[in-house]
Residue frames as a rotation matrix with the C-alpha (Angstrom) as fourth column:
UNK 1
0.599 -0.752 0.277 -0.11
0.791 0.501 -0.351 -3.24
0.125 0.429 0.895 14.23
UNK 2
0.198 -0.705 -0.680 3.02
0.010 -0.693 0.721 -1.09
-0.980 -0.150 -0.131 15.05
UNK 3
0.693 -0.237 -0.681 4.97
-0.666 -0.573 -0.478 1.27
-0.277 0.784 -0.555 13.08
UNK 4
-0.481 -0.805 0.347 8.03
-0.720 0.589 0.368 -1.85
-0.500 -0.073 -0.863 13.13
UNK 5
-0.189 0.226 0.956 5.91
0.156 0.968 -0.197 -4.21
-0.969 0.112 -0.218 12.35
UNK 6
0.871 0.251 0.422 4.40
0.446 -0.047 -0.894 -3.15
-0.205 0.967 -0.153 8.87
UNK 7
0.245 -0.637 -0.731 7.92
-0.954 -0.293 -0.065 -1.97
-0.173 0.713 -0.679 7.98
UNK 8
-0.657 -0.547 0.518 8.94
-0.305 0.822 0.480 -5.82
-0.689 0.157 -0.708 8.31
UNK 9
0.358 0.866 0.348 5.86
0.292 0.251 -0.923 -6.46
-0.887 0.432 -0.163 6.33
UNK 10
0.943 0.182 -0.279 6.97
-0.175 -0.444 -0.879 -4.31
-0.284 0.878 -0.386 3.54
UNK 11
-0.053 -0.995 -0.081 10.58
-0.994 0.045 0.097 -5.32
-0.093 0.085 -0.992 3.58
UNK 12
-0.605 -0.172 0.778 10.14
0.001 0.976 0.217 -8.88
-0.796 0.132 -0.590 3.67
UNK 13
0.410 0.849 0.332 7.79
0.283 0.228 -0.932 -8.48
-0.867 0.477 -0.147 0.80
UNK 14
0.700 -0.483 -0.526 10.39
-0.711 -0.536 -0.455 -6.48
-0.063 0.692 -0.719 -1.22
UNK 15
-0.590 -0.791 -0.163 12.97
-0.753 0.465 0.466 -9.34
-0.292 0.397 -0.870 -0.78
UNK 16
0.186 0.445 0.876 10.21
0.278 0.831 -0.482 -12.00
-0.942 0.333 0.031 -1.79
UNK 17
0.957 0.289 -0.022 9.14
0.007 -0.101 -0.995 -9.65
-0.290 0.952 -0.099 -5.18
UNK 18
0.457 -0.749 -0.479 13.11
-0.888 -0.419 -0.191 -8.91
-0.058 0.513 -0.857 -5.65
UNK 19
-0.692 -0.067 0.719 14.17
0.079 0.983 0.168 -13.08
-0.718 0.173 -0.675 -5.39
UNK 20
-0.148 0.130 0.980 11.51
0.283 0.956 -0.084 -13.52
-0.948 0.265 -0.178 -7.70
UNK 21
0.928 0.022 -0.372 12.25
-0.304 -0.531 -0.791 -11.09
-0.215 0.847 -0.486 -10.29
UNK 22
0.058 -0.967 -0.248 15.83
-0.957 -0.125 0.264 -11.91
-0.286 0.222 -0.932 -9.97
UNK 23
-0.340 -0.244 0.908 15.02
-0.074 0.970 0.232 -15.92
-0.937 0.012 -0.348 -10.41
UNK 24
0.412 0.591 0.694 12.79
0.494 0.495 -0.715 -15.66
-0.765 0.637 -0.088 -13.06
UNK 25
0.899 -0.244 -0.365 15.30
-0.436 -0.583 -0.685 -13.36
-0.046 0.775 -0.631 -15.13
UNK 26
-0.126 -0.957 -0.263 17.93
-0.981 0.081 0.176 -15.77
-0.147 0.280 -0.949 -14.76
UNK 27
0.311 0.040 0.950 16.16
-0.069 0.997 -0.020 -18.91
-0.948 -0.059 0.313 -15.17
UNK 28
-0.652 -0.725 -0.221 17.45
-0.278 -0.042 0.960 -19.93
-0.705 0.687 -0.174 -18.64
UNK 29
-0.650 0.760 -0.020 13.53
0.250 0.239 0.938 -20.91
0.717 0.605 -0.345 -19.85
UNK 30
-0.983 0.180 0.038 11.45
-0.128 -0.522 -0.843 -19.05
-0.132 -0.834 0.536 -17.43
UNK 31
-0.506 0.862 -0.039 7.91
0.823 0.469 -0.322 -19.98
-0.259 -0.195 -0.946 -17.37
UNK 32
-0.773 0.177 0.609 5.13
0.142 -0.887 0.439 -17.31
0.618 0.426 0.661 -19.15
UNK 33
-0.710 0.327 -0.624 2.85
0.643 -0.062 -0.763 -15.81
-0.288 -0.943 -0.167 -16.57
UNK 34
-0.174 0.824 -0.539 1.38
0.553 -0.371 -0.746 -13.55
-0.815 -0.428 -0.391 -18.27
UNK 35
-0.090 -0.221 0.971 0.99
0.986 0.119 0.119 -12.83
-0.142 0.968 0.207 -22.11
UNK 36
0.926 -0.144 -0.348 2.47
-0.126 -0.989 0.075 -8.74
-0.355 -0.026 -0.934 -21.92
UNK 37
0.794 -0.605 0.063 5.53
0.253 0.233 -0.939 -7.83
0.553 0.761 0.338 -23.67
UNK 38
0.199 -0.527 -0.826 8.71
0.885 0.459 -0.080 -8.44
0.421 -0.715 0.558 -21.77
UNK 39
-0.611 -0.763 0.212 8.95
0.510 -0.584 -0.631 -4.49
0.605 -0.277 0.746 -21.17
UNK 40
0.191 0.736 0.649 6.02
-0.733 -0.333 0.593 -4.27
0.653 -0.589 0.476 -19.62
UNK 41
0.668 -0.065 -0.741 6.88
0.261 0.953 0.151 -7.09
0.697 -0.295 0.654 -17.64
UNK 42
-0.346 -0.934 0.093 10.06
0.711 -0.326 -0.623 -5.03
0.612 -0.150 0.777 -16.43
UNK 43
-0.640 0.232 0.733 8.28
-0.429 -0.899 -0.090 -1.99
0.638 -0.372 0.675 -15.71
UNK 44
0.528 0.826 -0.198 5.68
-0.141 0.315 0.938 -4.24
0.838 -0.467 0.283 -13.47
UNK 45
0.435 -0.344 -0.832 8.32
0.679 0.732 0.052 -6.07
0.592 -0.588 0.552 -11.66
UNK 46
-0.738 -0.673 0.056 10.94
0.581 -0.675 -0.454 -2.80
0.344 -0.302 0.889 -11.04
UNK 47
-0.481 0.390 0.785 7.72
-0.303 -0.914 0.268 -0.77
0.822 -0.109 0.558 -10.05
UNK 48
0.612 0.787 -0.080 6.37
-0.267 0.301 0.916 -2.71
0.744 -0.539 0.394 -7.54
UNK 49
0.319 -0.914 -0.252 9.57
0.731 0.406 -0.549 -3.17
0.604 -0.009 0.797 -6.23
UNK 50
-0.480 -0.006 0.877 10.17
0.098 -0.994 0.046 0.36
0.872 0.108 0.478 -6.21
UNK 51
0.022 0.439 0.898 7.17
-0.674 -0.658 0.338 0.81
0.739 -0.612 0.281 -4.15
UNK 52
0.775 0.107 -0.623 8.26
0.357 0.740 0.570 -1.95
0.522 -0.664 0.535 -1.49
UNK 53
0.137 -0.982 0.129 10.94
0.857 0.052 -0.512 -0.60
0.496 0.181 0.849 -1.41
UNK 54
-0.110 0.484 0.868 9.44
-0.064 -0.875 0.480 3.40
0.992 -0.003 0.128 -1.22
UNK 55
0.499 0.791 0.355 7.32
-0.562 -0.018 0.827 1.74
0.660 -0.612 0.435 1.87
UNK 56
0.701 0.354 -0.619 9.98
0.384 0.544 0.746 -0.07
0.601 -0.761 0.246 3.93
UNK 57
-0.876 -0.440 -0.200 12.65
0.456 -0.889 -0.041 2.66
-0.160 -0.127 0.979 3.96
UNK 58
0.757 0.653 -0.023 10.23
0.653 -0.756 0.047 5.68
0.013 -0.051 -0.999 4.45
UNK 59
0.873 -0.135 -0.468 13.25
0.101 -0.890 0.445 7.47
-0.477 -0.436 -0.763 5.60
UNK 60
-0.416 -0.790 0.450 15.98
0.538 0.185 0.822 6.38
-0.733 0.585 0.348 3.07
UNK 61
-0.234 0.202 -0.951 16.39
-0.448 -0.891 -0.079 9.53
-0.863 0.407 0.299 0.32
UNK 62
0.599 0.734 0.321 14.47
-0.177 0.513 -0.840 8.41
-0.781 0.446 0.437 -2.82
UNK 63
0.547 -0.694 -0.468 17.19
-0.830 -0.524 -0.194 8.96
-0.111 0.494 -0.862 -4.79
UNK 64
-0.670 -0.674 0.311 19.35
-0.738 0.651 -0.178 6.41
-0.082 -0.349 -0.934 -3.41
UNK 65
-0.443 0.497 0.746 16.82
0.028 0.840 -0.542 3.88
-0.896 -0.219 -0.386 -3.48
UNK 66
0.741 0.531 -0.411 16.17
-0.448 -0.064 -0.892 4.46
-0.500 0.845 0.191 -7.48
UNK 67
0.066 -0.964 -0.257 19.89
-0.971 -0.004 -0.238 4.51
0.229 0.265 -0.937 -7.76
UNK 68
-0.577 -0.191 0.794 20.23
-0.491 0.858 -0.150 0.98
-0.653 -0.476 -0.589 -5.97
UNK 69
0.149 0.446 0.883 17.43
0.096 0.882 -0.462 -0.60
-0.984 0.154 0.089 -8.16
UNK 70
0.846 0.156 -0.510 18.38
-0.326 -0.606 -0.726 0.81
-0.422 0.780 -0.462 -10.94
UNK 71
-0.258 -0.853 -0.453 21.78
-0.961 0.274 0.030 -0.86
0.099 0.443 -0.891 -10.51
UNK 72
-0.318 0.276 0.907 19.97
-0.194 0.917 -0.347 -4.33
-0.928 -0.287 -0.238 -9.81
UNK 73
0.897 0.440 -0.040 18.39
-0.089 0.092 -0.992 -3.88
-0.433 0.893 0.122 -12.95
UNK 74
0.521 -0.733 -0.437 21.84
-0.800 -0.241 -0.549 -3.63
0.297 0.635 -0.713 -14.84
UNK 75
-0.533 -0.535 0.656 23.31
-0.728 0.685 -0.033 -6.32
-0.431 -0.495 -0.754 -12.75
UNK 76
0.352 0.709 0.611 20.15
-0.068 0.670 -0.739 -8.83
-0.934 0.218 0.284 -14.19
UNK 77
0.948 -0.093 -0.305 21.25
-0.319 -0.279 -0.906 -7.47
-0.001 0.956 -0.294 -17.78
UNK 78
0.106 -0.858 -0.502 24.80
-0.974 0.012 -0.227 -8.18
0.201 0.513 -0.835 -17.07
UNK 79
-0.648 -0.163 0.744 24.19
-0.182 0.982 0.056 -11.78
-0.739 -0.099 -0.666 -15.70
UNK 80
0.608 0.704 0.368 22.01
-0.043 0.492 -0.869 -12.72
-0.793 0.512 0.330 -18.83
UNK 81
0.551 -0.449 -0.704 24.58
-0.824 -0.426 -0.374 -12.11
-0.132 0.786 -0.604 -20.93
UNK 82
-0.335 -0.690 0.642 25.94
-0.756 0.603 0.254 -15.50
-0.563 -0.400 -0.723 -19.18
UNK 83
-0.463 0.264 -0.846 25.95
-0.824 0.223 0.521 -17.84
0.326 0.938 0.114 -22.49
UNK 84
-0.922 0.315 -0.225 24.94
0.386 0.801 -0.459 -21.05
0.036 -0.510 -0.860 -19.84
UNK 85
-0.691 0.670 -0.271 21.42
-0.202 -0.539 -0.818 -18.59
-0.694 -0.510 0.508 -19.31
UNK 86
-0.674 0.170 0.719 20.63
0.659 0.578 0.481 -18.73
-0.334 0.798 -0.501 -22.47
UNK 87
0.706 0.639 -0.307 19.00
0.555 -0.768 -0.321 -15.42
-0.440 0.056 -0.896 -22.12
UNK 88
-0.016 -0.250 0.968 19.35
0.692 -0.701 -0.170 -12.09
0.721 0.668 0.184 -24.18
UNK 89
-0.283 -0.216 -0.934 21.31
0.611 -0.792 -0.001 -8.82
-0.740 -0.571 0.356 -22.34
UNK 90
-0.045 0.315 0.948 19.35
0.852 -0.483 0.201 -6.25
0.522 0.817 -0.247 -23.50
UNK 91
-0.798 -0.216 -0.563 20.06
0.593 -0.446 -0.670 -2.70
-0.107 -0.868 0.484 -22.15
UNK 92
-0.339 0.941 0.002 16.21
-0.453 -0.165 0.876 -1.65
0.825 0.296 0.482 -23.46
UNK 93
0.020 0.443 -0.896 15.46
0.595 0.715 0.367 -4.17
0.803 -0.541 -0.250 -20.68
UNK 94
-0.019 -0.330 -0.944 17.12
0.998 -0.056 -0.001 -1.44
-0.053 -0.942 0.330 -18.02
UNK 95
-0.976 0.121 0.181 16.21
-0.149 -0.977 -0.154 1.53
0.159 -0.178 0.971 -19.25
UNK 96
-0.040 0.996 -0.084 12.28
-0.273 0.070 0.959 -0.06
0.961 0.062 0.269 -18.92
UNK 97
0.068 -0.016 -0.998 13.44
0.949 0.309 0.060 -1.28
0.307 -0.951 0.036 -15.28
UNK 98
-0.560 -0.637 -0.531 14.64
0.826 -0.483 -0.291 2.41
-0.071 -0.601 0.796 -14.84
UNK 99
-0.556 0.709 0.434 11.42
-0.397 -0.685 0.610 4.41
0.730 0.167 0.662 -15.95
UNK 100
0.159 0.987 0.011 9.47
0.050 -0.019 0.999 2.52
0.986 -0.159 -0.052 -14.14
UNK 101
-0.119 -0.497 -0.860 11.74
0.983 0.065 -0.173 2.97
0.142 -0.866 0.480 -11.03
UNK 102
-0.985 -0.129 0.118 12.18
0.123 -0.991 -0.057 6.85
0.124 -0.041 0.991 -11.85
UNK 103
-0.274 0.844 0.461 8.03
-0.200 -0.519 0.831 7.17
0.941 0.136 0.311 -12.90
UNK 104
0.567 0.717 -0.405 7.06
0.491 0.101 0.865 5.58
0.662 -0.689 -0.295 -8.95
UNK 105
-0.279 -0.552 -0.786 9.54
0.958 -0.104 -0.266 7.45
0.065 -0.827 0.558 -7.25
UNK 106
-0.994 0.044 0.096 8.36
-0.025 -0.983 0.184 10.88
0.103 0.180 0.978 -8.81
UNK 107
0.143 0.981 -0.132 4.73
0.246 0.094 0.965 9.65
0.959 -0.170 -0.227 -7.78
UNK 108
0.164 -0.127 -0.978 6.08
0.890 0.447 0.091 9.52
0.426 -0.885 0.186 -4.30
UNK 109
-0.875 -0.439 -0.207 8.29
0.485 -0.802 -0.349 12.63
-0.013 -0.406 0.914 -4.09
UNK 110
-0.520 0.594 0.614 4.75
-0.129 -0.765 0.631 14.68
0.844 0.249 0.475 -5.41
UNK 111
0.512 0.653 -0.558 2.52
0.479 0.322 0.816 12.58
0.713 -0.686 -0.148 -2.86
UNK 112
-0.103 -0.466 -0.879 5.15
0.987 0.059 -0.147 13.75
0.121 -0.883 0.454 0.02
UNK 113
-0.938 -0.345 -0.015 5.78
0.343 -0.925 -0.161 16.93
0.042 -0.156 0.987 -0.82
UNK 114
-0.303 0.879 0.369 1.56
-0.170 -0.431 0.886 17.78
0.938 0.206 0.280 -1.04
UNK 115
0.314 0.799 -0.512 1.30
0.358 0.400 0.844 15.96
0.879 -0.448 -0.161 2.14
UNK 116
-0.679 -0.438 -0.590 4.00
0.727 -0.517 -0.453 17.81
-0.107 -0.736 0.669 4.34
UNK 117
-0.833 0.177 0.525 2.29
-0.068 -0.973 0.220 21.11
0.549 0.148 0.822 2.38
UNK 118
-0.060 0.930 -0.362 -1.29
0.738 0.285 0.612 20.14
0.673 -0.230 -0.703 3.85
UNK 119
-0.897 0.225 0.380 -2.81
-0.442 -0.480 -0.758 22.14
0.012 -0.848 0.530 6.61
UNK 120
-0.561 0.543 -0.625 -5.32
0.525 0.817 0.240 20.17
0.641 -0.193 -0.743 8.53
């Protein structure tokens, strides 16, 4: 498998997990999947993300790619607020979307920075 090819792999997986974090936070009675409290739920969805994200930009500055989900996460929060949703805007919801964005990105930056340091 080429180096092109498993980025499309990991990018087309990041818009699947990001459609279905965004559907299921705006359905207006979302279905329970899995009996964890909704901020763990956050921190699952925005970390795995994260690391789809991490893995199909390799070369996009981590920064910028916390920053970006970090405003997706706030964007979800401000469309729940939409009284037709029937859902609760909670900004607890986005600061758990943003740890768990910040905690895999500072997994990354350490992993990189040991593996440039290596000598082989």
């Amino acid at each position: 498998m080429t180096y092109q090819e498993r980025l499309t792999i990991w990018r087309l997986l990041l818009a699947v997990a990001l459609s279905f974090a965004i559907t299921m936070a705006l359905l207006p009675h979302p279905p329970t999947l899995v009996n964890v409290s909704d901020k763990w739920q956050h921190m699952a969805a925005f970390a795995t993300i994260t690391m789809f994200a991490v893995l199909g930009y390799p070369h996009t500055p981590l920064l910028r790619i916390a920053e970006r989900l970090s405003f997706v996460g706030a964007l979800i929060e401000v469309a729940q607020s939409i009284p037709a949703l029937h859902r609760d805007c909670d900004i607890f919801d986005w600061v758990a979307d943003t740890a768990a964005i910040l905690a895999v990105i500072i997994v990354v930056a350490i992993i990189r920075h040991v593996w440039n340091d290596a000598t082989f």
